[in-house]
C-alpha atoms as one frame of an Amber mdcrd trajectory, in Angstrom:
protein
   0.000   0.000   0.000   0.931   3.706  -0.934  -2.093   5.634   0.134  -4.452
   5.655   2.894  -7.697   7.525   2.641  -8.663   8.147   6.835 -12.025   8.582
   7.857 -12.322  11.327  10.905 -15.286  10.956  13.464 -15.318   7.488  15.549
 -12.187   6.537  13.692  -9.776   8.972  15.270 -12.549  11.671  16.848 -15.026
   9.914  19.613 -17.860  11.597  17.534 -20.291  10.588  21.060 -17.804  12.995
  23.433 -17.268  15.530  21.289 -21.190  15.730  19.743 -22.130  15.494  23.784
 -19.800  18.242  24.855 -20.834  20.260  22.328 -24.509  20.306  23.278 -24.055
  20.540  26.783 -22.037  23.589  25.966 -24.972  24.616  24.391 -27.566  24.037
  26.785 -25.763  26.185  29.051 -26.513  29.170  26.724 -30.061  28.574  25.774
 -30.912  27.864  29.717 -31.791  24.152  28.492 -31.259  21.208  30.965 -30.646
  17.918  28.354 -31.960  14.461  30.199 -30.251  11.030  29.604 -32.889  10.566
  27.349 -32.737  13.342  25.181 -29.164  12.819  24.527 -30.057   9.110  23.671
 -32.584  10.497  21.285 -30.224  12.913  19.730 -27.587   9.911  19.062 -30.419
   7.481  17.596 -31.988  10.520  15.434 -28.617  11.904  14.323 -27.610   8.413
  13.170 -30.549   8.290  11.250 -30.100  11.388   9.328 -26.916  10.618   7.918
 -27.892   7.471   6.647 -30.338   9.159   5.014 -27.991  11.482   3.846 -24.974
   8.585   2.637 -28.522   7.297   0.603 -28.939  10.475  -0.983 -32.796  10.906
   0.478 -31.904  13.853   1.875 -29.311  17.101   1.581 -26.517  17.564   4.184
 -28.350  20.867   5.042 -31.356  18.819   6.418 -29.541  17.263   8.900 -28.298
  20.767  10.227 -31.632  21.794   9.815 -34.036  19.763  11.281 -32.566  17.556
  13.920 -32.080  20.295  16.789 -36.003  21.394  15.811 -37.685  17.774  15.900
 -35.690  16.976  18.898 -37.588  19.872  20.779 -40.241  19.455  19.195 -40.732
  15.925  20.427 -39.513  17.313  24.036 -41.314  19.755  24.787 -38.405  22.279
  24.893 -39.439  25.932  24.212 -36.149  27.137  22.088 -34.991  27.587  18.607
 -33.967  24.505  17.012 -31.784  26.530  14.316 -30.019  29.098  16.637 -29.380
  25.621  18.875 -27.667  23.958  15.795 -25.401  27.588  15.295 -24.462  27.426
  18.549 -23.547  23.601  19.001 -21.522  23.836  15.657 -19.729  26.610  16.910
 -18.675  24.580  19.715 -18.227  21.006  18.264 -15.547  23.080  15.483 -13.390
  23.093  18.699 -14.020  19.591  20.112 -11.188  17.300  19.811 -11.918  14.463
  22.004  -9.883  11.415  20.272 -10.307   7.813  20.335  -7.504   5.532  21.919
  -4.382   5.475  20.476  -5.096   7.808  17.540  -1.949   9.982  17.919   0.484
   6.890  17.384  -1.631   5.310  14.462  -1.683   8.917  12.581   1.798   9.140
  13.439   2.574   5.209  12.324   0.708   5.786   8.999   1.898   9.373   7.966
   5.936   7.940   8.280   4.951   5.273   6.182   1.899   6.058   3.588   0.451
   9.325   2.106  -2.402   9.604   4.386  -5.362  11.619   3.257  -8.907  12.751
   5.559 -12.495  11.451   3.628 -15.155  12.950   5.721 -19.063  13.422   5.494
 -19.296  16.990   7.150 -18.162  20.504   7.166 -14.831  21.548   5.598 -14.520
  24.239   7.563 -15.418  22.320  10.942 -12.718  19.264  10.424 -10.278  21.495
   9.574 -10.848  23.143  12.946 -10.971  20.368  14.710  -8.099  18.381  13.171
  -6.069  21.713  13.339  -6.777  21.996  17.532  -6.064  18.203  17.888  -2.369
  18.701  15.887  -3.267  16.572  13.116  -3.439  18.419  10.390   0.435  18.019
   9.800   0.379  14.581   9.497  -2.109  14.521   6.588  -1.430  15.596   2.817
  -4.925  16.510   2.161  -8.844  16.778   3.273 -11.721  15.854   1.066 -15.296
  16.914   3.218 -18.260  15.848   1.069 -18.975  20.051   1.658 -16.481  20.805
  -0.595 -16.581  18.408  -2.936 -20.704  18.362  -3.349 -21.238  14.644  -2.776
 -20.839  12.442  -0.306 -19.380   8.780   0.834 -20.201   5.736  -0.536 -20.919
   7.418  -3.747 -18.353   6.786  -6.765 -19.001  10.342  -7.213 -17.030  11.235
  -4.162 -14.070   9.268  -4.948 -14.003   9.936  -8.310 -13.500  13.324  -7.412
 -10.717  12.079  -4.712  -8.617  10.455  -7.706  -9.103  13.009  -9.471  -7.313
  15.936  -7.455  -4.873  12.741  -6.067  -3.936  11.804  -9.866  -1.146   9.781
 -10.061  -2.672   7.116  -7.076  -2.669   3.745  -7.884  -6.220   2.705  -7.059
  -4.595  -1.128  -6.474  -2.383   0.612  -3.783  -4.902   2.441  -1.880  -6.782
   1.547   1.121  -9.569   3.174   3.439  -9.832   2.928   7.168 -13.402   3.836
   9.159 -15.972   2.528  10.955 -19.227   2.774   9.199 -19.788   0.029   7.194
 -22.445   1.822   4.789 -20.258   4.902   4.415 -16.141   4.154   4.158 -16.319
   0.636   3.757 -19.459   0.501   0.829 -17.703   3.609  -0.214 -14.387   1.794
  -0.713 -16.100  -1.172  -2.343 -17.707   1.275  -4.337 -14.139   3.156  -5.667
 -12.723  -0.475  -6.201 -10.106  -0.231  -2.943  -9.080  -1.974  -0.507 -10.825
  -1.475   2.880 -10.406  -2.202   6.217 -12.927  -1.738   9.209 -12.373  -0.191
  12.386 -14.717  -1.904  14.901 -13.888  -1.117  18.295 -17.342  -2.357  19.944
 -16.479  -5.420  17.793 -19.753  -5.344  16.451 -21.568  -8.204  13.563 -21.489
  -6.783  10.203 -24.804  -8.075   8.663 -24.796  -5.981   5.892 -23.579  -7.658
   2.502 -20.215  -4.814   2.602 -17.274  -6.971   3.821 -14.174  -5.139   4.458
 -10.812  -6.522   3.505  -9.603  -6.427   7.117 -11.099  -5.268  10.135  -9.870
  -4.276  13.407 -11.174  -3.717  17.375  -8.166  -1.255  18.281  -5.993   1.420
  15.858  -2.741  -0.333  17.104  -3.664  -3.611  15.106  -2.918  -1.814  12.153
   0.605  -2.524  12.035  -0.772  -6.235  11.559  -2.145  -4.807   8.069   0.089
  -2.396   7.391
């Protein structure tokens, strides 16, 4: 292998601590107290929206849009949905919790490989956040489905990757995440190499099965 395409949130970023942090940070502002179960509701809704999003049902904007608003809506809370979603993106841009062991495998990979980021999200937001965490050195580019108008697992998102990458051999290139229906379909998809990153060592029973697959980042140097 020559080049790794990375994914960013539950691969590297604990998307849970950093999405939680950020609306608690919120709350504080809008004078909003958020229960156990509203946060749980917030996960399973969230989830939901960008699958609908990696399926093309909906826009990216939606998500931003709407999930802060039927959340509320559905609680009872007397505050504006939108302004909510301002505020908690303004916050999450400088959330950097990180999953175990990230700084050594970004640091193991970028000596070795050409590592680039593959992200469904904001451009502007990753950059913050991979900036804060000190990992934006390590990596030779970003592609955020913002900027390049579509999103993973469509060939139309890593078309546009090997595209601006050029001279990659497709036969040397690999991706590393941990949704199943977004990096590795998406790598299926581009005709890569794949490998899984399943810490809760979950059962894949979707038909997308990754090339390799590991519970912890430091297995990678079994791979790679």
């Amino acid at each position: 292998m020559k080049t790794i395409l990375l994914d960013i949130d539950d691969t590297i970023f604990d998307f849970h601590n950093c999405a939680k942090d950020s609306i608690i940070k919120s709350s504080e502002e809008f004078g909003i107290s958020f229960s156990p179960k509203m946060f749980d509701r917030y996960f399973e809704q969230n989830w939901k929206l960008w699958g609908d999003y990696e399926k093309g049902l909906i826009e990216r904007d939606d998500i931003f849009n709407i999930r802060f608003p039927i959340l509320f809506a559905e609680f009872n809370i007397k505050a504006d949905g939108i302004e909510f979603e301002n505020a908690f993106q303004r916050h999450f841009m400088n959330t950097c919790s990180i999953v175990d062991g990230a700084n050594e495998f970004i640091q193991y990979l970028s000596n070795k490989y050409e590592v680039y980021i593959v992200s469904n999200s904001l451009e502007k937001t990753q950059r913050s956040r991979l900036k804060k965490a000190g990992f934006d050195k390590y990596f030779k580019d970003i592609f955020v489905s913002d900027s390049v108008g579509y999103q993973k697992p469509t060939k139309e998102f890593f078309n546009y990757c090997f595209d601006k990458l050029k001279n990659v051999n497709k036969s040397q290139t690999i991706i590393i995440g941990d949704s199943l229906s977004s990096d590795i379909q998406g790598g299926i998809n581009a005709g890569i190499k794949t490998c899984w990153f399943n810490p809760n060592k979950k059962v894949n029973k979707t038909k997308y099965k990754a090339d390799y697959e590991i519970s912890s980042l430091k297995e990678i140097k079994n791979i790679l």
